[in-house]
C-alpha positions as CSV (number, residue, x, y, z in Angstrom):
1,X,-18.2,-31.6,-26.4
2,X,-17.4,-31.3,-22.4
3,X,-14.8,-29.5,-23.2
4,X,-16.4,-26.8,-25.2
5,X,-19.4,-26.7,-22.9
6,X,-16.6,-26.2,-20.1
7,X,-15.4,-23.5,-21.9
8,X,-19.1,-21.8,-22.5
9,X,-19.5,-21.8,-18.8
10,X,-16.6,-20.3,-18.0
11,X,-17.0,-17.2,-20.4
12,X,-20.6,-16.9,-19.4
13,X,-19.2,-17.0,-15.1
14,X,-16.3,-15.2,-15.8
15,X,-17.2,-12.2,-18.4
16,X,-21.2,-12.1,-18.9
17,X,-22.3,-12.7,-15.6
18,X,-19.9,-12.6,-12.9
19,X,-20.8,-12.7,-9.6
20,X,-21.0,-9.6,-7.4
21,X,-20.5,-9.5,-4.1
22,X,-22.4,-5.5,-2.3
23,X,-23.7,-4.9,0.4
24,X,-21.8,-7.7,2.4
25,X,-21.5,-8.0,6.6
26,X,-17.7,-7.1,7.2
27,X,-18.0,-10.4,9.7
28,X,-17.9,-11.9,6.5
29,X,-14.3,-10.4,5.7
30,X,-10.9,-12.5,5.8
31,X,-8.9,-12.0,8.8
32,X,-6.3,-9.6,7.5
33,X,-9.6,-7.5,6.0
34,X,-10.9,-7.7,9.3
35,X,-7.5,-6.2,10.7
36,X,-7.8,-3.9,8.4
37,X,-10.9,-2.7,9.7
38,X,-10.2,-3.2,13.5
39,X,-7.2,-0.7,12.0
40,X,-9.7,2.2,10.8
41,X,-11.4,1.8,13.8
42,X,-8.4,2.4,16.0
43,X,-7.4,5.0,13.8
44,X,-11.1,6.9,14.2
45,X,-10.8,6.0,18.3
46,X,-7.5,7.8,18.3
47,X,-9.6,11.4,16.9
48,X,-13.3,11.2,18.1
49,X,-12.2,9.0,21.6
50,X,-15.2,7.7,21.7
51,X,-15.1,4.1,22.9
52,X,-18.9,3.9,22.6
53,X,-19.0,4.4,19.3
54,X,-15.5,1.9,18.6
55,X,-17.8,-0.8,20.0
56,X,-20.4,-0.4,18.2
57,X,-18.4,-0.5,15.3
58,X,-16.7,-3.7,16.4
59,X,-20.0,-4.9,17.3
60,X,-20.2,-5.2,13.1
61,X,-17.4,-8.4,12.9
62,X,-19.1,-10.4,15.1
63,X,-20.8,-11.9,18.5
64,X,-17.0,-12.1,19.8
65,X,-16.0,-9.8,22.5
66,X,-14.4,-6.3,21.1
67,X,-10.7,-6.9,23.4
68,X,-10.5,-10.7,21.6
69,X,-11.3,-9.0,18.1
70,X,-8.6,-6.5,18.7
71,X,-6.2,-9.2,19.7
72,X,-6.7,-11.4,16.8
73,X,-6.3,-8.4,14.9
74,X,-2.6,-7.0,16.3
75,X,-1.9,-10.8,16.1
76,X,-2.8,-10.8,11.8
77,X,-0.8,-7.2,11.5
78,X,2.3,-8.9,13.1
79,X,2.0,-11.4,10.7
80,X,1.4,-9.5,7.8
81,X,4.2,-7.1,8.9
82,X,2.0,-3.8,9.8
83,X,3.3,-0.2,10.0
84,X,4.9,-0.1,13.9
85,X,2.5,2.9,14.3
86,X,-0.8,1.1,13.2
87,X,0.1,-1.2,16.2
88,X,0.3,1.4,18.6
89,X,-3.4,2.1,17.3
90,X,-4.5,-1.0,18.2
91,X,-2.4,-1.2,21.1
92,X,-4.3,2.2,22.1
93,X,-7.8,1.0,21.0
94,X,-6.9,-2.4,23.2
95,X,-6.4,-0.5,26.4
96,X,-9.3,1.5,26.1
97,X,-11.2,-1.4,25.9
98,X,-9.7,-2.6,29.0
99,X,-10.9,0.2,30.8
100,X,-14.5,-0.5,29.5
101,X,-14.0,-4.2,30.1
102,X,-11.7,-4.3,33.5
103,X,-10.1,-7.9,34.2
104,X,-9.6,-8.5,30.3
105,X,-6.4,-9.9,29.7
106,X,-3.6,-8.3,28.2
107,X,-3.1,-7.9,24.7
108,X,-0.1,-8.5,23.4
């Protein structure tokens, strides 16, 4: 009997009513999502060169200041073995920010 309404539940949870996740804070995001997104942000910081608006954006992750974001995030895309070129993105983004925040430390 546990077994079958074990079974019930699962079909129900898995296929008739899943859960849906929209409309979700990208601070809630795992870390190599979040490098992901710290990515598109370089990536739109390297066309509009705005830095204004590439806080703002980073503003989104999280109370965290925007040069420790961006380190975290060059840290996950050497892990997870990033294009060479999306890290000179960051790299970019990251000294930006050091102009906008003078006395950060280096990234590395």
């Amino acid at each position: 009997m546990i077994g079958i309404g074990a079974a019930i539940g699962l079909v129900y949870g898995w296929f008739i009513n899943p859960v849906e996740y929209v409309n979700t804070a990208p601070n809630s995001l795992r870390k190599d999502y979040k490098a992901d997104y710290i990515l598109m942000v370089a990536e739109a910081y390297k066309v509009e060169q705005n830095l204004d608006i590439a806080i703002r954006r980073l503003a989104l992750l999280g109370e965290e200041a925007p040069i420790d974001m961006v380190s975290q995030a060059m840290a996950t895309a050497v892990e997870y073995q990033y294009d060479p070129t999306d890290l000179v993105l960051m790299q970019t983004l990251a000294d930006g920010l050091r102009t906008w925040y003078p006395g950060s430390p280096e990234v590395p």
